[in-house]
Structures are given as structure tokens and as C-alpha cells.
C-alpha angles and dihedrals in degrees: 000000000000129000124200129190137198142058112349101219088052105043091046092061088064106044111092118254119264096019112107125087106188131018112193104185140158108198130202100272140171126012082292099114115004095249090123093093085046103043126054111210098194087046087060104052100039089057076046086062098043092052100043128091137230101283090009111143138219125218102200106180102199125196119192130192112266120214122185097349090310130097115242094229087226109112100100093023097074096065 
């Protein structure tokens, strides 16, 4: 087992295709920190479904907003 730490979008691009098993990640979402004009989405998982292999598995944690007891539903809408 190997961890590797540092920006995303950088470190990806230097890990070999087809040779992670598990990704565990909880990305910038909602309008809860300002990381949307810093972090691509569709750049990420795209990278996610280079490096993983057949079978490989992503865990993806997602936080809404929550307004008046309920989540918004918006994390993954806005990109």
C-alpha cells in the first residue's frame, strides 16, 4: 500500500493507468468552501477512471448543503 499526498490534479497525472484498487475521497462540493473556480470536477474523474482497474472502486463522501434540516441535492448538479 502506497499514500500519496498533494494536489490531485498534479499527482494523477503520474500514477500508471489501470493500477489503483480503491479511491476514498471527499471532494470540494456545494457552494460550502469556494474551491469550484480551483478544482475541475470532470478533470478528476476522468484521471479516477484512467487509474482504476477493472473492478476497481470509488469511494466518492458527499456533503450537501443542508437547508432547513434537508440536503440540497446539489453537490454533483452544479458541474
Amino acid at each position: 500500500m502506497k499514500i500519496l499526498c498533494g494536489n490531485c490534479a498534479e499527482v494523477m497525472k503520474q500514477i500508471e493507468s489501470d493500477s489503483i484498487d480503491l479511491v476514498v475521497t471527499s471532494p470540494p462540493y456545494d457552494n460550502l468552501r469556494n474551491y469550484h473556480s480551483e478544482f475541475d470536477i470532470n478533470k478528476v474523474t476522468q484521471q479516477l477512471f484512467r487509474l482504476l482497474k477493472q473492478g476497481g472502486v470509488v469511494v466518492w463522501i458527499v456533503g450537501d448543503a443542508t437547508i432547513n434540516g434537508s440536503e440540497t441535492g446539489t453537490s454533483l448538479n452544479k458541474h
